[in-house]
C-alpha positions as CSV (number, residue, x, y, z in Angstrom):
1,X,-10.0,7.1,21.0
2,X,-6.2,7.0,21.7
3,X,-6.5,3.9,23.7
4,X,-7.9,1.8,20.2
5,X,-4.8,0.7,18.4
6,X,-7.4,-0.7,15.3
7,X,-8.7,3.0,14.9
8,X,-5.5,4.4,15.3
9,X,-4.8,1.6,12.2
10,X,-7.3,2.7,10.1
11,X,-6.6,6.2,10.5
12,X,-3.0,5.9,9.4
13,X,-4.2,4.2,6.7
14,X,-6.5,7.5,6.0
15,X,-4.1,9.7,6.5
16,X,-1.1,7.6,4.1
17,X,-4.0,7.8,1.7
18,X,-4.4,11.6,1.8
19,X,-1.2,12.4,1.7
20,X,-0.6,10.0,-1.0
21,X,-3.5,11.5,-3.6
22,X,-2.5,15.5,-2.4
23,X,1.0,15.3,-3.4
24,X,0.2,13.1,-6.8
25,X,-2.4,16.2,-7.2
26,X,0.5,18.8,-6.3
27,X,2.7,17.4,-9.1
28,X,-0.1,17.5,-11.6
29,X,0.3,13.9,-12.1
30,X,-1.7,12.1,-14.7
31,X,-4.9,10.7,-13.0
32,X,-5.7,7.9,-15.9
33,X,-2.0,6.4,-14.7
34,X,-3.3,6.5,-10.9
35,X,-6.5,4.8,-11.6
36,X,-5.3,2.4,-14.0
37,X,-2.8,1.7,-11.3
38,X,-4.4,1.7,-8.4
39,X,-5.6,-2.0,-7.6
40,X,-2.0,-3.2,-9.3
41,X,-0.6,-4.2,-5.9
42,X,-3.6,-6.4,-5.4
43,X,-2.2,-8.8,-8.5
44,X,0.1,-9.9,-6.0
45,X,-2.9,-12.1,-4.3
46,X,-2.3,-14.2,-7.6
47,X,0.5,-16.0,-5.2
48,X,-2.5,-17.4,-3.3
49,X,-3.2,-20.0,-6.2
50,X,0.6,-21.6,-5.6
51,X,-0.3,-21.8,-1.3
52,X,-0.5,-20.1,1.1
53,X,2.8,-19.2,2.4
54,X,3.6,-17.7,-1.1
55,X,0.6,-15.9,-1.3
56,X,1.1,-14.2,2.3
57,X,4.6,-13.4,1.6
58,X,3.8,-12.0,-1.7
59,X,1.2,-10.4,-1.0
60,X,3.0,-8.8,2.5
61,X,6.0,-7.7,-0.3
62,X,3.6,-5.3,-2.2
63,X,1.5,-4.2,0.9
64,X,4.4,-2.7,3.2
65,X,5.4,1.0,2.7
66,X,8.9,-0.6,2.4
67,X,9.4,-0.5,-1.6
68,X,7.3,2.2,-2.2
69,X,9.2,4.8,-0.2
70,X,12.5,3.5,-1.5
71,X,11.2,3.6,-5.2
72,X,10.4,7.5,-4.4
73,X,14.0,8.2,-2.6
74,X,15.6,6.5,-5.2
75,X,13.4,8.8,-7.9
76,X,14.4,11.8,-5.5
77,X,17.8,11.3,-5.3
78,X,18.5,10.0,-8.4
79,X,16.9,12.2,-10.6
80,X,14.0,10.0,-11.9
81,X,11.1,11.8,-11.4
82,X,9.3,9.3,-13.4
83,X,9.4,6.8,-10.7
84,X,7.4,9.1,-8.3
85,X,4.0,8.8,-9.4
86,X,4.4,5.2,-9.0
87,X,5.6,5.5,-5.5
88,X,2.9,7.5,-4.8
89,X,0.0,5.5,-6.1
90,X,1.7,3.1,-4.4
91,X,1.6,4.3,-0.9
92,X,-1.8,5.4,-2.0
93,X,-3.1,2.0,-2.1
94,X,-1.3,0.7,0.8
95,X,-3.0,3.7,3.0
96,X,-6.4,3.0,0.7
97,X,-6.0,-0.9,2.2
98,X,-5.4,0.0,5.8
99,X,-8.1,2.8,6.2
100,X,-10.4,-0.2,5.1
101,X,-9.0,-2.5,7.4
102,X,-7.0,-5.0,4.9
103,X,-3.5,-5.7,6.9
104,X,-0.2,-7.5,6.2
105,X,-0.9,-11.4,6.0
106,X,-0.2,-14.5,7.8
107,X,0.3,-17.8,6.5
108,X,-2.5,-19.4,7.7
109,X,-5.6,-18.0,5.6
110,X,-6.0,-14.9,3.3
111,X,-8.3,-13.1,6.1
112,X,-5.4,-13.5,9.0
113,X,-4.2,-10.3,9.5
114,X,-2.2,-8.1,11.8
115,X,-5.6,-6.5,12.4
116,X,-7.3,-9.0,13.2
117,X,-4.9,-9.4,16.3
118,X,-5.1,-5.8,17.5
């Protein structure tokens, strides 16, 4: 089990989701903002109709944990709790995408991913 980096992937991505939905739970979060939010990152696909290049590279921009974490330090240390929930949805999706195998993009074609190379 320890010796199949794709497993270890998609567990990751289980265990970003987890933690993702338990700590949007803990802060009695409102659940119609998570699920009208949830598939938002997706949008970012849109950059496939300009080419491919853009498409991967936008699409890469709202799939890493990257922005998400610093939207929620930035909502930590500055006070703006507001921003949490959507730091956390968020990461939610991003952990949602990996435990189903969807990776970061290359520009070559929408299904080359870093998983398919593991």
């Amino acid at each position: 089990m320890l010796t199949r980096p794709r497993w270890l992937l998609h567990l990751e991505g289980a265990s970003i989701l987890c933690l993702s939905v338990y700590f949007y739970g803990a802060g009695h979060l409102s659940w119609k903002l998570f699920v009208l939010l949830f598939l938002a990152p997706d949008l970012f696909m849109l950059g496939y109709l300009l080419d491919v290049k853009w498409g991967s590279a936008l699409y890469n921009l709202a799939h890493t944990l990257t922005l998400p974490i610093v939207l929620l330090l930035v909502g930590y240390f500055r006070e703006m709790p507001q921003l949490v929930p959507y730091a956390l949805i968020w990461s939610a999706h991003i952990g949602f995408d990996r435990m189903l195998g969807f990776g970061l993009k290359y520009p070559t074609q929408f299904k080359d991913t870093q998983l398919q190379h593991v």
